[in-house]
Backbone as CSV, one residue per row, in Angstrom:
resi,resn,N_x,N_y,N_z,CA_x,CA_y,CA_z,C_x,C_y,C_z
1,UNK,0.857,-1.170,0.000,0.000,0.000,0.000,0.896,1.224,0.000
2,UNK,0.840,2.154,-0.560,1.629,3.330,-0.837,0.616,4.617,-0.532
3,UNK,1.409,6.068,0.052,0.740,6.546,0.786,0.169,7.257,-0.666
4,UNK,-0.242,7.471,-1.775,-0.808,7.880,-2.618,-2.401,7.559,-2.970
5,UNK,-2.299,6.100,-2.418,-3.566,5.498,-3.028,-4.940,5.911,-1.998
6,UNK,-6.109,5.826,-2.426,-7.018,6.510,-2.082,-7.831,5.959,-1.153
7,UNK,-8.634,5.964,-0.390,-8.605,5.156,0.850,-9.928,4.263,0.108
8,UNK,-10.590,4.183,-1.203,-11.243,3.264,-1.633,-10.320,2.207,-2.423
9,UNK,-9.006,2.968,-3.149,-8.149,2.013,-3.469,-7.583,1.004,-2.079
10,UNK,-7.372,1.657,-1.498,-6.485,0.692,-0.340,-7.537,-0.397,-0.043
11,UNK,-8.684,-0.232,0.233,-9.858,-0.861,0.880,-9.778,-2.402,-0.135
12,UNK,-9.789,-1.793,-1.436,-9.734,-3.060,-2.819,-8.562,-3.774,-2.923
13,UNK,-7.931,-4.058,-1.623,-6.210,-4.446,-1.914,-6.812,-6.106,-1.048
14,UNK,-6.155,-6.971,-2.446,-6.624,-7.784,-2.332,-5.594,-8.559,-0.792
15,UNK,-6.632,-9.855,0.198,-6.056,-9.934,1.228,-5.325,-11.407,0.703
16,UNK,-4.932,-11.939,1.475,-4.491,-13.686,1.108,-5.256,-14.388,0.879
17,UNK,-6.501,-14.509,1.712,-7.674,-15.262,0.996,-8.997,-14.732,0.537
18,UNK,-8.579,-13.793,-0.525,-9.829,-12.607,-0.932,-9.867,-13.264,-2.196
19,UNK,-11.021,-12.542,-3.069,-10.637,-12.846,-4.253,-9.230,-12.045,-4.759
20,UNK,-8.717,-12.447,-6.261,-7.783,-11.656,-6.723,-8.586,-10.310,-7.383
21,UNK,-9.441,-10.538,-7.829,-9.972,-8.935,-8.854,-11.401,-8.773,-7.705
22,UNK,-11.208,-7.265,-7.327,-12.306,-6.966,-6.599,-12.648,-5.168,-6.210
23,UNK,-13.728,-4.888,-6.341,-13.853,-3.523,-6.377,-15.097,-3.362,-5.155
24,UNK,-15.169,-1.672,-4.963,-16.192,-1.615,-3.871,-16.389,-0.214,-3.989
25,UNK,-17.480,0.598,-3.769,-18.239,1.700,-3.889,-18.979,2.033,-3.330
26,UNK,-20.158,1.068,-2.971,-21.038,1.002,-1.970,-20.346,1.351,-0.670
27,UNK,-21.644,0.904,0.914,-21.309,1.041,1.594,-21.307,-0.402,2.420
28,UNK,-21.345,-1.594,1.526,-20.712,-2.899,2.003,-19.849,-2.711,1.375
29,UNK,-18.875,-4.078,2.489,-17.303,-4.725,2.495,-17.391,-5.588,1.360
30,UNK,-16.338,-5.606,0.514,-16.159,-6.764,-0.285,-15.878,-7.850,0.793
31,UNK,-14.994,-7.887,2.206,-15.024,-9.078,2.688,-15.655,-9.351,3.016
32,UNK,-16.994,-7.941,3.920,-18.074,-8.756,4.001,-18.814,-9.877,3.047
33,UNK,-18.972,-9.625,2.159,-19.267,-10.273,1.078,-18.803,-11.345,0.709
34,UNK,-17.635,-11.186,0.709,-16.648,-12.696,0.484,-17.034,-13.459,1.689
35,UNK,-16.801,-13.044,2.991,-17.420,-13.931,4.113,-18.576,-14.544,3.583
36,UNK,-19.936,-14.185,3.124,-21.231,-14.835,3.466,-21.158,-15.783,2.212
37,UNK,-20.324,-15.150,1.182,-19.947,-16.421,-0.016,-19.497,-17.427,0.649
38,UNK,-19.051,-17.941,1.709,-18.407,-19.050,2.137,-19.375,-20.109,2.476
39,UNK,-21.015,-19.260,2.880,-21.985,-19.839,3.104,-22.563,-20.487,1.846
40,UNK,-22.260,-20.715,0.385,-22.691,-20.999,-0.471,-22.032,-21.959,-1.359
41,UNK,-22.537,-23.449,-0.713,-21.906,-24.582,-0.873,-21.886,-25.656,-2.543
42,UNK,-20.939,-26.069,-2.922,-21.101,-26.790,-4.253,-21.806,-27.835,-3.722
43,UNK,-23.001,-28.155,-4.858,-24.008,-29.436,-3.868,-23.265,-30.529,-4.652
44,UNK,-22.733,-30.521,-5.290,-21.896,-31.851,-5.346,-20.481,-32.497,-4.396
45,UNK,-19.832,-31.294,-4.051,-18.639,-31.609,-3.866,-18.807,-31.505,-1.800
46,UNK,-19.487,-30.421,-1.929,-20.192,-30.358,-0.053,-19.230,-29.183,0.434
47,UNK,-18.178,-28.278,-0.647,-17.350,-27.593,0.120,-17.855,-26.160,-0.859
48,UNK,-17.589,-24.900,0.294,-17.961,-23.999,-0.533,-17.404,-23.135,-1.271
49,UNK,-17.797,-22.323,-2.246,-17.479,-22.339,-3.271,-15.907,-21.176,-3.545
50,UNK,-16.267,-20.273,-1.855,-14.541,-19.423,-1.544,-13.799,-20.352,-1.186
51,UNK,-14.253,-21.379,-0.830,-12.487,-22.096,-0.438,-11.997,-23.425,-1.960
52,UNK,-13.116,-23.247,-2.192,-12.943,-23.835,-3.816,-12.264,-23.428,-5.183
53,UNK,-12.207,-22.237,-4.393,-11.935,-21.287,-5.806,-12.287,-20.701,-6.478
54,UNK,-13.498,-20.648,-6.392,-14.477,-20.655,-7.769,-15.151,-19.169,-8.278
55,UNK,-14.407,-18.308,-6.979,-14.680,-16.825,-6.770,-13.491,-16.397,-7.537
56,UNK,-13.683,-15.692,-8.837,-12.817,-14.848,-9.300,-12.680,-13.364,-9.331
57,UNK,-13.991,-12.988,-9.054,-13.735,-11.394,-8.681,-15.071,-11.030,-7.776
58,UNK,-14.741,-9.817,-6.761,-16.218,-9.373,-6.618,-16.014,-8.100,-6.321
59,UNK,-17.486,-7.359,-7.461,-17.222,-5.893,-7.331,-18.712,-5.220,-7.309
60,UNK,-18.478,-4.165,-6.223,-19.905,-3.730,-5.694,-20.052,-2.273,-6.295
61,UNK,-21.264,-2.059,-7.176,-21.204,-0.422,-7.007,-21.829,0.431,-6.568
62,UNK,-21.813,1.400,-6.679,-22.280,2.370,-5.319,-23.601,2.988,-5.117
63,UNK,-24.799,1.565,-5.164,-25.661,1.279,-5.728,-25.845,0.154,-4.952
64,UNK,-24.704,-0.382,-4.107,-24.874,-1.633,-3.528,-25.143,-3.162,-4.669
65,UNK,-24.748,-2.892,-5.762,-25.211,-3.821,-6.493,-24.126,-4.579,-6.688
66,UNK,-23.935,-5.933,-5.963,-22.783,-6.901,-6.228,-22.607,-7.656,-7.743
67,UNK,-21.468,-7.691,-8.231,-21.390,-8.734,-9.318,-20.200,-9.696,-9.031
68,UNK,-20.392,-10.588,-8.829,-19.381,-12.218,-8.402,-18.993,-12.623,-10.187
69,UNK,-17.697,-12.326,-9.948,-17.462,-13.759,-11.514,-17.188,-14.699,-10.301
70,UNK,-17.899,-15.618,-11.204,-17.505,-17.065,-10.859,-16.951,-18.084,-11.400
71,UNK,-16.819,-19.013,-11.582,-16.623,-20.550,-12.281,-17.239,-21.208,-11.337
72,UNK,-17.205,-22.393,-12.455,-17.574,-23.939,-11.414,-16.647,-25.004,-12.069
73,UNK,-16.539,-25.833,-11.554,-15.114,-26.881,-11.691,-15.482,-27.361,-13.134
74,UNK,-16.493,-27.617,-13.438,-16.731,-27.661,-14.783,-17.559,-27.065,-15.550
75,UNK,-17.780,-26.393,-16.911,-18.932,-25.764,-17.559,-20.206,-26.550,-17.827
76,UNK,-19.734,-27.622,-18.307,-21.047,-28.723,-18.091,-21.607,-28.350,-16.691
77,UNK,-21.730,-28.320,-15.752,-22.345,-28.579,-14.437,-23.930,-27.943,-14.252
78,UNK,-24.309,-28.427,-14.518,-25.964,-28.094,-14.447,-26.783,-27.521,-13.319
79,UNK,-25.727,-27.356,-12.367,-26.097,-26.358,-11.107,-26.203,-25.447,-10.366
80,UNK,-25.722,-24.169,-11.469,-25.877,-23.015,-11.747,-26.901,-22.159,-10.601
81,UNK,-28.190,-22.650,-11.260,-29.424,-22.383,-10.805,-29.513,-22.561,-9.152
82,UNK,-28.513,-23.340,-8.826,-28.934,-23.815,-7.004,-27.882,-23.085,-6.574
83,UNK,-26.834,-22.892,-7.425,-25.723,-21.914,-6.623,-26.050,-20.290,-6.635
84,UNK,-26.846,-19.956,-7.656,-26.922,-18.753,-7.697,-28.213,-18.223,-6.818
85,UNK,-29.426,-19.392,-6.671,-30.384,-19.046,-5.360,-29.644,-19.065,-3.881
86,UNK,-28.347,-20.139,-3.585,-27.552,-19.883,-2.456,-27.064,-18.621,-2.225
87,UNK,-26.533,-17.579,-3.258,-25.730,-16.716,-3.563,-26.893,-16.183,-3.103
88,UNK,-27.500,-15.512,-3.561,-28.470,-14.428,-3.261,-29.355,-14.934,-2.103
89,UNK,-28.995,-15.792,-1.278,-29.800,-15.775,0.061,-28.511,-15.534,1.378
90,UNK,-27.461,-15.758,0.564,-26.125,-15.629,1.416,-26.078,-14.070,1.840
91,UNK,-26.502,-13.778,0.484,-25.905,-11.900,0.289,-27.044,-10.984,0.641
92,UNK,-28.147,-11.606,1.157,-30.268,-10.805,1.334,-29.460,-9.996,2.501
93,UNK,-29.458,-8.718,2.499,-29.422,-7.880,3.253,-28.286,-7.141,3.727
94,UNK,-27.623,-7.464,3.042,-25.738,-7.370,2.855,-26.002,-6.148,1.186
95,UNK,-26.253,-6.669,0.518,-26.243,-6.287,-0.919,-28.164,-5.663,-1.592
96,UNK,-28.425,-4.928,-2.218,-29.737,-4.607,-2.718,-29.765,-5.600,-3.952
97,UNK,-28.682,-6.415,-4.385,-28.638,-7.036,-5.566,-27.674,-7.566,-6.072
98,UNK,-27.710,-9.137,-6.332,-26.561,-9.972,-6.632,-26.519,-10.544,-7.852
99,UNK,-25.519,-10.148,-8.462,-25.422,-10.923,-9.900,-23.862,-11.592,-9.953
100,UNK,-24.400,-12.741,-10.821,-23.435,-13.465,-10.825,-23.017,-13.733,-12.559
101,UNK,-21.580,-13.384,-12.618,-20.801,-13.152,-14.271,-19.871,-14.644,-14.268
102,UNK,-20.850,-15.416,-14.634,-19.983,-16.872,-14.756,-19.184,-17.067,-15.840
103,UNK,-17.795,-17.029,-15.476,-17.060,-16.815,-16.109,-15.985,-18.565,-16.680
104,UNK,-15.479,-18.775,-17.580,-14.310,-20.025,-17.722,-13.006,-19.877,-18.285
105,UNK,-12.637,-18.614,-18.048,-11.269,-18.434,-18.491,-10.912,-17.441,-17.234
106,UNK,-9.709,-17.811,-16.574,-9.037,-19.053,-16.611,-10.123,-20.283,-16.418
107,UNK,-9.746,-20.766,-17.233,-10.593,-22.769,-16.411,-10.199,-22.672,-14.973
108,UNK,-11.212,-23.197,-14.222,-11.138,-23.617,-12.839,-9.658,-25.014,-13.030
109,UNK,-9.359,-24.727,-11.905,-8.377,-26.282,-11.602,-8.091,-26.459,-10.012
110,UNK,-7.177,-27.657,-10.115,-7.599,-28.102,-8.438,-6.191,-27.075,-7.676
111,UNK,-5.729,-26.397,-8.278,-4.640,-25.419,-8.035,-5.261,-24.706,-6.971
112,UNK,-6.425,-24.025,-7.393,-7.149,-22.264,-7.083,-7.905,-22.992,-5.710
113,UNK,-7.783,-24.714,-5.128,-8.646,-24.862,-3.786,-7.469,-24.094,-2.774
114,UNK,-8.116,-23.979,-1.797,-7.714,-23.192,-0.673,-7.090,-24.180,0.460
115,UNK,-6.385,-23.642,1.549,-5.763,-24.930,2.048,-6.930,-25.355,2.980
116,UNK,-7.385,-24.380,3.359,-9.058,-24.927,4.032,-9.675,-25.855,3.239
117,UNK,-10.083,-25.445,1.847,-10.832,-26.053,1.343,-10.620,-27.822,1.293
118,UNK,-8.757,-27.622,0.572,-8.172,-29.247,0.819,-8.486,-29.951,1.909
119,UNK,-8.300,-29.153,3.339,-8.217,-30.068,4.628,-10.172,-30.246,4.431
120,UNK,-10.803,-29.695,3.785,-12.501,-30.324,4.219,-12.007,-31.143,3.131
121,UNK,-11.577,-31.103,1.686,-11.807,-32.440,0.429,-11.526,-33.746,1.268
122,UNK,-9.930,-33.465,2.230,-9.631,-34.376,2.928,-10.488,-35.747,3.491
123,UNK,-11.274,-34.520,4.313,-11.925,-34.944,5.367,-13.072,-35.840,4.835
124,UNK,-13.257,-35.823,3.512,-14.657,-35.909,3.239,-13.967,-37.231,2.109
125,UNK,-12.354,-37.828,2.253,-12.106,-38.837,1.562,-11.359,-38.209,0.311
126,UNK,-11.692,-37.102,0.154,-10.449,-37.107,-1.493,-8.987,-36.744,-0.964
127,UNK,-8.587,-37.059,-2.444,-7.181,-37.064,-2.066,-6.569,-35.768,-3.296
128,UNK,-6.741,-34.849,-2.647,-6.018,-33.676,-2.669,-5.160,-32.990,-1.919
């Protein structure tokens, strides 16, 4: 952080386990935000979807209106629809409005899990 930058720039400085691309305007936290994403679980895999990876950016504008890129481990995955009703019950009262920019470039990979996330794959039998 350098003493130039503006105290909304500093605020957008990404943390160790934030997303990497993330903006804010409103008068919610992107971590707030990133926190209640944690509440919004892959129904296949049982782990959620910040310690998965699967959060590539989140940016709020000053309007309170969130937009999440996301991925999911694969584009085929037909569960879109259940992650994005999780998303917007995670974010009811945090945000006036959640949209989600599902994104596949970069492709998801088992790189971007979190070391949290590994110790639950663990736990739950995979071997990551």
């Amino acid at each position: 952080m350098s003493d130039t930058e503006t105290p909304a720039e500093q605020a957008a400085e990404p943390q160790a386990d934030t997303p990497v691309a993330f903006t804010t305007a409103g008068t919610v936290s992107v971590e707030d935000l990133h926190e209640a994403l944690m509440d919004v679980v892959d129904p296949e895999l049982g782990i959620d979807v910040v310690n998965l990876g699967l959060i590539y950016g989140i940016h709020i504008d000053e309007d309170d209106v969130a937009t999440v890129d996301m991925t999911l481990t694969s584009a085929a995955c037909p569960l879109t629809d259940v992650i994005e009703d999780q998303a917007k019950t995670a974010t009811d009262g945090l945000v006036k409005d959640l949209r989600i920019n599902w994104v596949w470039m970069p492709p998801w990979g088992p790189d971007k899990i979190t070391d949290e996330g590994r110790d639950q794959l663990r736990a739950l039998g995979f071997n990551v």
